[in-house]
PLY file of the C-alpha trace (Angstrom):
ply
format ascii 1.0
element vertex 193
property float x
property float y
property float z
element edge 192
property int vertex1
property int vertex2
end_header
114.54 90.17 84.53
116.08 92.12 81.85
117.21 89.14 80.22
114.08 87.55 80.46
112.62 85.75 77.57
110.78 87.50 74.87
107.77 86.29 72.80
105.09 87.97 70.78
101.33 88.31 71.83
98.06 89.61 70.86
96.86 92.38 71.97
93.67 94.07 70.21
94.20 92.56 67.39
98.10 94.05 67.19
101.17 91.34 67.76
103.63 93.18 70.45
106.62 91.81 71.40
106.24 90.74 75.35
108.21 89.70 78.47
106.87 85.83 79.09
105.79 86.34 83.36
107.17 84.37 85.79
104.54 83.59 88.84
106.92 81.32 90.05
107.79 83.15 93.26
104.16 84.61 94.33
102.57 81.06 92.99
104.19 78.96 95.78
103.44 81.23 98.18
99.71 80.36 96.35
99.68 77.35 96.59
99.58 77.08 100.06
96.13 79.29 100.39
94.86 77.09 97.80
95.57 73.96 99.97
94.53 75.88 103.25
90.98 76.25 101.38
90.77 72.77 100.42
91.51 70.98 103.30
89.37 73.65 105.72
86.49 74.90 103.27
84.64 76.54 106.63
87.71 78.82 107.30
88.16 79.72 103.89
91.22 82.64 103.23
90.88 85.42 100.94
93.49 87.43 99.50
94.00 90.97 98.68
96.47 91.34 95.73
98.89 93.91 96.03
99.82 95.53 93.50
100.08 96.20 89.34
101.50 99.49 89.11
103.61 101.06 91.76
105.84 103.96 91.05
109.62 102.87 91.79
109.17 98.90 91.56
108.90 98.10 87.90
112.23 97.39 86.44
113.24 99.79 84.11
113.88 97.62 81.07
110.08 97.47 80.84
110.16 101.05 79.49
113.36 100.74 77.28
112.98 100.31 73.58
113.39 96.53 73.11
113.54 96.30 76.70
117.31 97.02 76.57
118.31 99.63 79.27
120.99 100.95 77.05
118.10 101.97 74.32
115.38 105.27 75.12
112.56 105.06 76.85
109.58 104.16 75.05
106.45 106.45 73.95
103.39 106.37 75.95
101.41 104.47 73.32
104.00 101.89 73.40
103.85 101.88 77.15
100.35 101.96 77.34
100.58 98.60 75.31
102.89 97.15 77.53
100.83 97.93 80.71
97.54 96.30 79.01
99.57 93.31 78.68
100.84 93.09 81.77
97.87 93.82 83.91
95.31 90.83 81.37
98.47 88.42 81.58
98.08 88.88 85.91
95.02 89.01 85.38
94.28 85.57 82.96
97.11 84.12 85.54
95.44 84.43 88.75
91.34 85.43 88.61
90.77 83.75 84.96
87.64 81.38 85.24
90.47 78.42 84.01
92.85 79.70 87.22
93.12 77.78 90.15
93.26 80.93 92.39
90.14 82.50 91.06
88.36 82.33 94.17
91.17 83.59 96.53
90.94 86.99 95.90
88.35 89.53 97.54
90.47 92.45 96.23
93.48 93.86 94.17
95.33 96.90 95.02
96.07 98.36 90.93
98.19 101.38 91.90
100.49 101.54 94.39
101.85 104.90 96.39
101.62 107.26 92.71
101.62 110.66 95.47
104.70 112.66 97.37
103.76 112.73 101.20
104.39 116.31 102.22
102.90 117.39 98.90
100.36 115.27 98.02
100.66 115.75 94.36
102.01 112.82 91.61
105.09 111.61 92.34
107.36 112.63 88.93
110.74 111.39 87.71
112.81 113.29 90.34
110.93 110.75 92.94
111.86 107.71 90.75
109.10 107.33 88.85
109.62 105.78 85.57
106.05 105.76 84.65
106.00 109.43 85.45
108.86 109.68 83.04
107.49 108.22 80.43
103.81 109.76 80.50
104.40 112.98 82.48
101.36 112.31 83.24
98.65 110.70 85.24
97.49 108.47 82.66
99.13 105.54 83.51
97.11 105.48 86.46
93.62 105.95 84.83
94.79 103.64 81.82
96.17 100.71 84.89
92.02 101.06 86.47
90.85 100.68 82.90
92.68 97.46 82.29
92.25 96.32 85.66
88.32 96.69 85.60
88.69 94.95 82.02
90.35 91.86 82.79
89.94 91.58 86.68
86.47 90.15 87.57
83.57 92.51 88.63
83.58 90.82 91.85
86.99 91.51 92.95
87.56 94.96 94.13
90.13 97.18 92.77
91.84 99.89 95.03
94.51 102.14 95.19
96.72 101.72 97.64
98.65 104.47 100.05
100.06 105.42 103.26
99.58 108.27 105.20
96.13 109.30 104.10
95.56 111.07 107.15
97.66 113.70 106.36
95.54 116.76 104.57
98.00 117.23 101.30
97.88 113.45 100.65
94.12 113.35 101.62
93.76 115.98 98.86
95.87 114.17 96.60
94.46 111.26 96.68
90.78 112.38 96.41
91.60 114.02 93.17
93.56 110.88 91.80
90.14 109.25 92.45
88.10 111.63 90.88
90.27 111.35 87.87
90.19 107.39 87.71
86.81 107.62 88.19
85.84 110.50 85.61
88.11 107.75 82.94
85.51 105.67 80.47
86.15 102.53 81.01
87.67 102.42 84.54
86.73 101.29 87.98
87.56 102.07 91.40
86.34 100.42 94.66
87.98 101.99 97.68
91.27 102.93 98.60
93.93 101.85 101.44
0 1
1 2
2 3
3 4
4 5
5 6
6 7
7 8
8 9
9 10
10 11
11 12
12 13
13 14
14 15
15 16
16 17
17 18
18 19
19 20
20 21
21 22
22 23
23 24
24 25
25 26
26 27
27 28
28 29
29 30
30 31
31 32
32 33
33 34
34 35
35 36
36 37
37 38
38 39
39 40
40 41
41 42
42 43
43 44
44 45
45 46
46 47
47 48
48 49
49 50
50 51
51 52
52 53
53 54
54 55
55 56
56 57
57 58
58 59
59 60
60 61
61 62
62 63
63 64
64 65
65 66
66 67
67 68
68 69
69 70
70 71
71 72
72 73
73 74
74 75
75 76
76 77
77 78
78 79
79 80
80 81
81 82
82 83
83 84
84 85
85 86
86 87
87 88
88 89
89 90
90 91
91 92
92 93
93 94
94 95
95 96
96 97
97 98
98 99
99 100
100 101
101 102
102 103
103 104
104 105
105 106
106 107
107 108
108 109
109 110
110 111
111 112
112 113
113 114
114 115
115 116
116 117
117 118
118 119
119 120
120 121
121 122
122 123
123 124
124 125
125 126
126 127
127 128
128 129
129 130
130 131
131 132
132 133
133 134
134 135
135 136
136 137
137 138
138 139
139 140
140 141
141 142
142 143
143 144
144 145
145 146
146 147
147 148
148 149
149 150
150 151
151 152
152 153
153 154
154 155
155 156
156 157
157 158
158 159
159 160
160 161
161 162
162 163
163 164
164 165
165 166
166 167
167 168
168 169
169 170
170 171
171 172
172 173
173 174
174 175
175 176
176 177
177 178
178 179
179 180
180 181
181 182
182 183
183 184
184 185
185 186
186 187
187 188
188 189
189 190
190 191
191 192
């Protein structure tokens, strides 16, 4: 929520001023995997967690400077910031040895639908990407599979996630989006789907 409440955290040795995360809504949905597991540890259910970056859904305070939608959109540096914090504070929440839902997830998707269908190339600002907008650029993407293989376990998978694959422009698309995550220092990608 834009209004949402505001406190400062470290990040590489650099206070930032952050969003506090509400896991609320997806924790009591949770909860009850976590209780399935318990009571019936020979039909255990694992979860795929979808997703830390998708192109339209992040609310677009979270690029504003001082998260204030009347104010400019922030630089990439200070987005790249942002998305570091946001993927580790997901990431401490829910797969963190100290978590209670470490061991429910086999998977996480990390990007989310960043390609046009009939194109198969990045999907820009005209398509509603704010990320886009900000970077004009893929990086976000390569940065989100950096932070993702830094904070998520090594034994959770990390995907990207997409429809229509089948068609050849998005087949395309997509392979080269993986080549470029994987060609990143510091990243990780598992699979795709």
């Amino acid at each position: 929520k834009q209004n949402a409440e505001r406190v400062m955290v470290e990040l590489n040795g650099e206070e930032i001023l952050f969003p506090v995360l509400d896991f609320s809504n997806p924790d009591r949905y949770l909860d009850f995997f976590v209780n399935w597991t318990n009571e019936h540890p020979d039909k255990k259910i694992r979860i795929r967690g979808h997703v830390l970056v998708w192109h339209s859904q992040t609310p677009d305070f979270f690029f504003r400077e001082d998260y204030d939608t009347s104010k400019g959109y922030v630089t990439p540096e200070v987005m790249n910031k942002r998305l570091e914090a946001y993927i580790r504070g997901v990431c401490e929440h829910y797969t963190s040895e100290g978590s209670k839902y470490k061991d429910l997830f086999y998977g996480w998707d990390v990007v989310n639908e960043a390609l046009s269908d009939g194109t198969g190339t990045y999907r820009n600002a005209s398509e509603n990407s704010t990320w886009w907008r900000v970077y004009g650029s893929p990086e976000f993407i390569n940065n989100a599979f950096v932070y993702a293989n830094r904070y998520m376990p090594a034994n959770i998978a990390l995907f990207y996630n997409d429809y229509n694959a089948y068609q050849p422009n998005k087949a395309k698309g997509i392979l080269n989006l993986i080549r470029n995550v994987q060609a990143t220092p510091g990243s990780r990608i598992d699979g795709m789907g």
